[in-house]
C-alpha positions in Angstrom: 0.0 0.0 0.0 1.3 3.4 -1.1 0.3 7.0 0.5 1.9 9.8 -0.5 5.4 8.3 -1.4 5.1 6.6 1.4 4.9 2.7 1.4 3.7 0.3 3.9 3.7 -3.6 3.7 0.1 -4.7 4.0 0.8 -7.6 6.1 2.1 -5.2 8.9 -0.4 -3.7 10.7 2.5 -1.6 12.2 3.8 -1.0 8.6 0.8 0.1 7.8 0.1 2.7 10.7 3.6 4.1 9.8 1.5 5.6 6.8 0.2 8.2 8.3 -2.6 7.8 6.0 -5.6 10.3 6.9 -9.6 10.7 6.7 -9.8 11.3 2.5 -5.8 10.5 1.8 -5.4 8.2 -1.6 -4.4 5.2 -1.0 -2.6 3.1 -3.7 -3.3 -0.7 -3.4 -0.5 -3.6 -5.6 -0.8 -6.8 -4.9 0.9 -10.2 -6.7 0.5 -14.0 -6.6 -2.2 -16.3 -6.8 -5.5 -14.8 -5.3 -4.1 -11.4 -5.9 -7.0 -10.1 -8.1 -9.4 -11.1 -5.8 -7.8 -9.5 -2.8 -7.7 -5.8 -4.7 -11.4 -6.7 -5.0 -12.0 -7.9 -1.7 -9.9 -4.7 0.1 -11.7 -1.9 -2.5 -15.1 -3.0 -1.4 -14.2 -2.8 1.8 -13.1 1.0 1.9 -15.9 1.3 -0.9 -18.3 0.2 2.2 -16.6 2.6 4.8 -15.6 -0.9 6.5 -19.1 -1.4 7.4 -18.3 -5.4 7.8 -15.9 -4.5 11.1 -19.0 -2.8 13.1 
């Protein structure tokens, strides 16, 4: 994941926090290997849905 030049390692949570990313910020999502299509789909419906599956 990419924010503002910045990039994080989306299997860090930690990594990811380091991102500073705020309320609005564009996010850049790459993924590779075998399921990776269907996790871009999976993590853009999720933001797309304002995380409404973690309430």
């Amino acid at each position: 994941m990419r924010c503002e030049g910045r990039q994080a390692d989306g299997r860090s949570i930690l990594s990811l926090m380091t991102l500073g990313a705020a309320h609005g910020a564009e996010l850049e999502l790459e993924a590779e290997g075998e399921g990776a299509q269907d996790l871009i789909q999976a993590l853009i419906q999720l933001f797309a849905g304002g995380f409404s599956e973690l309430d």
